[in-house]
N, C-alpha and C positions, 0 to 999 in steps of 0.2 A: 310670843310670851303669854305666857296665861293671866289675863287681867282680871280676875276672882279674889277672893278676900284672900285667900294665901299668898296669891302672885304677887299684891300690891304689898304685905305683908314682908315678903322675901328681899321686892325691892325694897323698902325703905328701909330693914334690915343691913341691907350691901350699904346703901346712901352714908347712914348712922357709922358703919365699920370703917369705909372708906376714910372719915374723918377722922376716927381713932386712930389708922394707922397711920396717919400724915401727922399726927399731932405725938406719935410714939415713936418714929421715924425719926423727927427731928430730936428728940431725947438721946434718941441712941445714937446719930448719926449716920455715916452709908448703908449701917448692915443690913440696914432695915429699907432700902430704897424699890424694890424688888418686890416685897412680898407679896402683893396684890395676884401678880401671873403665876409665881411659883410653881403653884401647884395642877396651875390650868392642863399639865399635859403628863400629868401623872403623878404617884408619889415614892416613897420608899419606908421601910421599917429600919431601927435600928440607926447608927451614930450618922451625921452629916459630913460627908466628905468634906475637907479644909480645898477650895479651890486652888489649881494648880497652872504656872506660871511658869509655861511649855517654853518659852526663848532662852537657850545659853548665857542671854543677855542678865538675867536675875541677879548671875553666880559671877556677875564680874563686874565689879564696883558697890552692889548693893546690899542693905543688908537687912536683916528682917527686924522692924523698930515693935510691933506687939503682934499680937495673934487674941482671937477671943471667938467664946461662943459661945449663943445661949439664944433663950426664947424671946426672939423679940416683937411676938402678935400671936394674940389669943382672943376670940372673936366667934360669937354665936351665930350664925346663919339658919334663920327656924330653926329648924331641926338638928344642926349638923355643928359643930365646933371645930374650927379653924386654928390649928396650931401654927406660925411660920419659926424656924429654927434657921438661925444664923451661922457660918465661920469668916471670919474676916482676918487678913493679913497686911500688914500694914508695914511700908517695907522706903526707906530712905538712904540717897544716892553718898556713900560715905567719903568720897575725898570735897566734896563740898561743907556737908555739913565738919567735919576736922579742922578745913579749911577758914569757916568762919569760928572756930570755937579757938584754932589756935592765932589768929591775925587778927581778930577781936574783942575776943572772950565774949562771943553772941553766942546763946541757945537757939537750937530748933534748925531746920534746913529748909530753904523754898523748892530744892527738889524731892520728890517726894511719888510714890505710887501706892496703890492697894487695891482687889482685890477679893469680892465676897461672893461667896455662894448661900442663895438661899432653899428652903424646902419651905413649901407648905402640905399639909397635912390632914383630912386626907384632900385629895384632891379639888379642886375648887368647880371640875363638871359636876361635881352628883350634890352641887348647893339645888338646893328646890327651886322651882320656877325658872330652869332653865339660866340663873342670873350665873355670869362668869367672864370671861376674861376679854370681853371688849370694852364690856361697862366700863370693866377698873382700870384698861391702859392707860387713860389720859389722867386720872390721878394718881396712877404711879410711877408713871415718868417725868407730871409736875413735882414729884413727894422726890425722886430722886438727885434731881437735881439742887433740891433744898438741903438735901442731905449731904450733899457732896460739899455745898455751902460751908456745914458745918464739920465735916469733916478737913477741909483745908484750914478754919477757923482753928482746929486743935493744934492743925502743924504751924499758923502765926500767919497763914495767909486771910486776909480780911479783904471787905465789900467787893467781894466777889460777882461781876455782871456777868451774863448771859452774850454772848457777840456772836452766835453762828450755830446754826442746827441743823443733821443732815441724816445720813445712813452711810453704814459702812460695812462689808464686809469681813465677821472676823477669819482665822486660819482655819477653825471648826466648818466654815461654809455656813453658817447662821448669820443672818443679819441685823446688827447692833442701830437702834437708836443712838445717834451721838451729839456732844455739845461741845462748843468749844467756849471757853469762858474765860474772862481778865480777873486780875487780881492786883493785891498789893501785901510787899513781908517787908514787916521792920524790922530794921537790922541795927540794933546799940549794942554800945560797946565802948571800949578805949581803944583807941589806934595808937600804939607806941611808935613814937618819930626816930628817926636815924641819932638826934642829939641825946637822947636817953629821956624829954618829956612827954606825955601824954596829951591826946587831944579826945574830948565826948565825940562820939559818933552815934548820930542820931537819922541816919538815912531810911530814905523809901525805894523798895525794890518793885518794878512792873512784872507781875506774874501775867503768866499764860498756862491755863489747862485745858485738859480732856478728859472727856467723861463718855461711858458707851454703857448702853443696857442692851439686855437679851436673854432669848430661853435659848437651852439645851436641845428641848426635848424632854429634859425632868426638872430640870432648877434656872431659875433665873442668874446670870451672872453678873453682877456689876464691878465696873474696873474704873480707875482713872488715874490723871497722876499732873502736877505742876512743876514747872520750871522759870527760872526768870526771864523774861524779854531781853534783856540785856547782860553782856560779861558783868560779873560780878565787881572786876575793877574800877564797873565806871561811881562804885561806891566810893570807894577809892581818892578816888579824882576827887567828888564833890565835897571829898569830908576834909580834905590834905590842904597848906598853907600854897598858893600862887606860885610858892619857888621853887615844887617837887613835884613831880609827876607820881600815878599809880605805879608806874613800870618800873620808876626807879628805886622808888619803896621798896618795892616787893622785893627787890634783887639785892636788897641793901637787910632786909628783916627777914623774909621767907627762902625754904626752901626751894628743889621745882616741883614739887609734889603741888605746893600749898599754890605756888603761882601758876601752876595750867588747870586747876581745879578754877581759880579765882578768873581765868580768863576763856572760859571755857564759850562758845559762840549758843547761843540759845538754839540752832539749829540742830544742833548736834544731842541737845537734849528732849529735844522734841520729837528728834528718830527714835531714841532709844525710846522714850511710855511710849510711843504711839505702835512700838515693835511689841510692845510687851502687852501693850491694851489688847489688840486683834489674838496675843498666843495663852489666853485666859482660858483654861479648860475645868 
């Protein structure tokens, strides 16, 4: 690297931006977790493709909760100004969240996916001094996983740790930095009993997610998505009077729609994102 007044210049330039975008990243949440690489292996003119969510699996049970896009990093490098452009899809698992809204009356669902592609603009090789996409890995796969923080924060999942960090395979043949991280979704509400009274329902649900980053070859992709550790019944259980079981509730107030949603094995949601994670194109 050229160590000359420009070189030292260009780096502390990247240093300076790097921080902006970690601190614009968590504003905006996921879209922006990415933007660092984006651009390192080329770029495009013209609109940003909406990332696409290649498994069958999408179009059977889920259903798309927003979509968005817009500029989220704008950044001088000397010479050269750094656009990154977002699409984000934001997409929740529908006989769950139903499930808690009609057996509750709880907002929000803890299962959940999304989803983003980014561009940067132009590309991040022809920054001066040779400065580009090794520098930025390691603060933007700390930045994304921040982001990811605050994107399960919007769906009611909170204090979100870190427990496991690997490589994975996507369908593309690209390989994804990934994490796997805990969590917790409150779940209030009213539980209506079999006798016609009501009980507050104020439980905590154990989440588990996944999170993977990766380039294309033109854009960076980031995916993730949450589920609960445990059937949903066992809310159930700990909210209900010693003389009733979840199972008999349910069969007593729900239909089976509403009780194979509520009793669904956390395994079984953990195949489905982690199908959808790897078919992110």
């Amino acid at each position: 690297m050229n160590e000359g007044p420009a070189g030292r210049e260009a780096e502390r330039s990247i240093r300076e931006a790097a921080g902006v975008t970690r601190r614009r990243l968590l504003a905006g949440g996921a879209a922006v977790a990415a933007a660092g690489l984006a651009g390192c292996l080329g770029g495009r003119d013209g609109p940003l493709p909406e990332p696409t969510v290649t498994s069958d699996r999408i179009d059977d049970g889920w259903r798309l909760l927003d979509e968005s896009e817009s500029t989220v990093f704008e950044q001088s490098y000397g010479p050269v100004t750094v656009t990154a452009l977002e699409h984000t899809r934001i997409y929740e698992y529908v006989s769950v969240a139903e499930a808690l809204s009609e057996t509750f009356g709880a907002s929000g669902s803890p299962v959940v996916f999304f989803a983003t592609r980014i561009d940067v603009r132009p590309a991040i090789d022809s920054l001066p001094a040779g400065v580009g996409r090794d520098r930025l890995m390691a603060e933007v796969e700390t930045a994304a996983v921040d982001a990811f923080r605050s994107q399960l924060s919007a769906s009611g999942i909170e204090n979100v740790e870190i427990v496991d960090e690997g490589t994975s395979t996507v369908r593309s043949g690209h390989t994804a930095t990934t994490w796997q991280l805990e969590g917790e979704f409150a779940v209030d509400g009213e539980l209506p009993l079999p006798d016609g009274s009501t009980r507050d329902l104020a439980e905590t649900v154990e989440i588990e997610s996944r999170l993977g980053v990766w380039h294309d070859g033109t854009d960076v992709l980031v995916a993730g998505g949450a589920h609960p550790a445990e059937p949903l019944t066992g809310v159930i259980d700990d909210a209900l009077p010693s003389l009733i079981d979840a199972e008999t509730f349910l069969e007593e107030t729900a239909d089976e729609e509403t009780r194979d949603a509520l009793a669904t094995e956390p395994g079984t949601f953990d195949e489905e994102i982690s199908a959808l994670l790897i078919s992110v194109e």
